[in-house]
N, C-alpha and C positions, 0 to 999 in steps of 0.2 A: 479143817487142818490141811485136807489136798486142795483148798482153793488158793490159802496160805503159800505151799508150795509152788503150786503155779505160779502166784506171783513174783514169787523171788526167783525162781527160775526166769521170768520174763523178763521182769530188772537186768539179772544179770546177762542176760541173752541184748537186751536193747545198750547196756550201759560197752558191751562188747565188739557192738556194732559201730555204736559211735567212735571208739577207738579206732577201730577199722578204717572211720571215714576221716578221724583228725588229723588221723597221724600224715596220713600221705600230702594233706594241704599244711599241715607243721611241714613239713619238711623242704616244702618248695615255698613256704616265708623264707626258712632258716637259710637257703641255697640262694635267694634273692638276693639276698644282702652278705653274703659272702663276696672273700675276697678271691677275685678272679686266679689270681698265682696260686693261693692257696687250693683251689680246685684243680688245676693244673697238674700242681707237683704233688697230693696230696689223694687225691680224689673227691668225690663227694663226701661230706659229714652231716651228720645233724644237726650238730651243733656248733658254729661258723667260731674257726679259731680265731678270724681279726671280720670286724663289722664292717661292711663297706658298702655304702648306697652308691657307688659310682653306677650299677646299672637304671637306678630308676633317676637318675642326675641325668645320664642321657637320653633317657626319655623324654624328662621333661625341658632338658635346656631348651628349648623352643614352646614357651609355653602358649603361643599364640595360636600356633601348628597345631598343639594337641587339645586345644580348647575349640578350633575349628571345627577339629575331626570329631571330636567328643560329641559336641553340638550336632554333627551329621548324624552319627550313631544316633542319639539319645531324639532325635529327629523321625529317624526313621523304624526305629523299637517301640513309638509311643502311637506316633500318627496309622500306621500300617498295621499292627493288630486291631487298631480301633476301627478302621475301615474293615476290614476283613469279618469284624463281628458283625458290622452293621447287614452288610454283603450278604456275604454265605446265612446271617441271622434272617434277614426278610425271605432270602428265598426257602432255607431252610425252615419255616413258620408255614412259608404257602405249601409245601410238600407235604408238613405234619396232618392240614388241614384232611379228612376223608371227601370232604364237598370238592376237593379241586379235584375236577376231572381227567385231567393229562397228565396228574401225577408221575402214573406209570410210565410214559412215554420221556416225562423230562428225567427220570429218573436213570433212566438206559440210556441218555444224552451223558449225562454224566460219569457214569460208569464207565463209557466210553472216551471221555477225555482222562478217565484214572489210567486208560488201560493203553493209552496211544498218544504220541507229544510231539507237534515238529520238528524239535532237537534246535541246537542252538543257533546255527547259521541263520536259518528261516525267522528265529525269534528276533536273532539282531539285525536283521536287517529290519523289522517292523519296528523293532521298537525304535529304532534309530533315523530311519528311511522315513517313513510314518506317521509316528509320532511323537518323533522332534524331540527325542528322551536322551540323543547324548549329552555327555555334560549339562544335566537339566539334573538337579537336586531333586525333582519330582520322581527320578529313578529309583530315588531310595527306597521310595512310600508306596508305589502302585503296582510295581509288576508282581505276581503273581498272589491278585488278593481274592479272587476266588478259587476255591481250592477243594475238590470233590470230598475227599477227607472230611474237612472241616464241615462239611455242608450235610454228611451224612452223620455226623455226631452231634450236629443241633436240631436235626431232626429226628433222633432218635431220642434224643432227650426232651424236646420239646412236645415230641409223642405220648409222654407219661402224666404229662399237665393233663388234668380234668377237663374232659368239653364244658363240662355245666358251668364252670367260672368263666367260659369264653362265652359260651352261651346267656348268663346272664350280665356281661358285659354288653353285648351287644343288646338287647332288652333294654340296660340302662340308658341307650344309646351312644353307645361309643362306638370312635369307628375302631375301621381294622390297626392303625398304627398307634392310634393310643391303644389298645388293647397288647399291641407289641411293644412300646413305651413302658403301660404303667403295671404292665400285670406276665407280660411271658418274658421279659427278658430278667427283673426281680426274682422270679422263682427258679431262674437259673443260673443263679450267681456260679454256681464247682464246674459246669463245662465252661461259661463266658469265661472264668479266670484262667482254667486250665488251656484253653486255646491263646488267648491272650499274653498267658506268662508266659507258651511256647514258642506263641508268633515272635514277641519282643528278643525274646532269648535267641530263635534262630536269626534275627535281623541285627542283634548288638553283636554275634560272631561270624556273622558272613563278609565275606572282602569280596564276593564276584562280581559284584555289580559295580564297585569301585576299578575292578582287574578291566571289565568287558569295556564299561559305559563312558567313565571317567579317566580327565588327562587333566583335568584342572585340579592341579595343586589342595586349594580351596574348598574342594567337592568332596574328599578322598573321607572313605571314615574312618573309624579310629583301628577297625584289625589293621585296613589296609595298609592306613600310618603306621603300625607298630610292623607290619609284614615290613614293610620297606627300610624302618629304623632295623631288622634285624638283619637283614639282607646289606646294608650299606653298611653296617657292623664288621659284619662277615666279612665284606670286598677290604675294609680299609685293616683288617685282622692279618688277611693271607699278604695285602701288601704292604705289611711291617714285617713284617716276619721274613719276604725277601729282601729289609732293606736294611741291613744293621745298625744306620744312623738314627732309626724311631725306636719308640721304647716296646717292646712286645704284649708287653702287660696293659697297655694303657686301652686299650679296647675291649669291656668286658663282656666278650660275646656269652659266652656260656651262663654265668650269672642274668644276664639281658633274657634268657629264653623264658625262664623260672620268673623271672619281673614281669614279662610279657603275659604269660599265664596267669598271673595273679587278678592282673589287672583285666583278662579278660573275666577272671571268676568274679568280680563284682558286683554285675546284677544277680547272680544267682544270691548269693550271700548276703546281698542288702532287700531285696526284692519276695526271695520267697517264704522267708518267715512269716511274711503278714497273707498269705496265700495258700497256704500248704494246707489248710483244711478246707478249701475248696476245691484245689487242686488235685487231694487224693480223691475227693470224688469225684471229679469231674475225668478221672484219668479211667474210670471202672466202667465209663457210659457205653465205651465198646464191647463191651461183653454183654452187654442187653440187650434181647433180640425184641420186635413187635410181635 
């Protein structure tokens, strides 16, 4: 009977939650597609008194622009965590290992790059000066794919893998990268997803490297495109508005902020369903100590 209770208790505690979480993305659908005057004279509603896609018409009237940009993003969210596993995953294997000797030593190397950074001047000029990364689409994919973080949670997770199955790998005669191939990187599907869904996630909403690196039109990704489609919104808003011969209404800035959002919440929404149960585990690996 009290396990009964529990359950409906938790029903309705999780069925509570999800309300919690619909309602605020309902409401920035509903305000997307609103009509700009109406938000104006009105304020916000939930429920959009006249339907008006003119903010996502402006997004996309240049569809060539936003398939460029899209293409940059969906570029650099995909290539860049897969690097980043491969990376921080080799070194992080050789760390797990007790036989490597300098462990400790590389270990306090890293720590020390968690705890101390160039800063940004010193970084652009290398990357740029250097290695030849402005306007070089390769900016999107490589800068910062080793990452102390990362490296400490594929090693603490790849720490809990049995020796005896690396050990009787090696027996069987495998070497050390198919044994990272076909057997530690398998058994760690919830941290690789959980790193990977956040790399992708932090690289589909970042615009810096577009702001710092990029001036090529061509190059820019999609926040940055949408940063600029709201900013040029904005400029050509305040100059109607001092010019009584254009229509006021006709630039739907406000409604455009709520579109811009939308569209950047799409990998989360298309993406983490098929992940979330690796993902919750792989998010708990920091709380395990050796």
């Amino acid at each position: 009977m009290q396990s009964k209770k529990f359950t409906a208790f938790s029903h309705i505690i999780l069925m509570l939650n999800c309300i919690v979480v619909f309602v605020p993305i309902f409401i920035v659908v509903m305000l997307s597609v609103s009509n700009e005057q109406d938000i104006l004279d009105y304020g916000y509603k939930v429920i959009p008194m006249h339907i008006d896609f003119s903010a996502y018409k402006l997004i996309f009237e240049d569809m060539t622009a936003v398939a460029k940009a899209t293409g940059v993003s969906l570029f650099s969210s995909i290539l860049s965590p897969t690097f980043v596993i491969i990376l921080c995953g080799t070194i992080g294997y050789a760390l797990s290992q007790p036989r490597f000797a300098y462990r400790k030593h590389v270990m306090k190397y890293i720590l020390v790059t968690m705890l101390f950074s160039g800063g940004l001047i010193p970084t652009y000029i290398i990357n740029t000066q250097y290695l030849g990364l402005y306007n070089n689409i390769l900016v999107h994919a490589v800068l910062g794919l080793v990452s102390g973080t990362n490296i400490i949670l594929l090693k603490t997770f790849f720490s809990q893998i049995p020796t005896s199955l690396i050990e009787a790998a090696e027996i069987d005669g495998a070497s050390q990268k198919r044994i990272f191939v076909s057997i530690i990187l398998p058994m760690s599907k919830p941290i690789v997803a959980s790193i990977f869904f956040s790399g992708m996630l932090g690289h589909w909403n970042d615009y810096s490297r577009s702001l710092y690196y990029i001036s090529d039109k061509d190059l820019f990704d999609l926040q940055y495109f949408l940063q600029n489609a709201l900013q040029s919104a904005s400029f050509l808003k305040e100059t109607y508005a001092n010019n009584p011969s254009f229509a006021n209404d006709a630039i739907p800035v406000e409604t455009l902020k709520f579109a811009l959002s939308i569209i950047s919440c799409l990998p989360v929404l298309l993406v983490f369903p098929y992940i979330q149960k690796y993902y919750s585990k792989g998010v708990a690996v920091g709380a395990v100590k050796e």
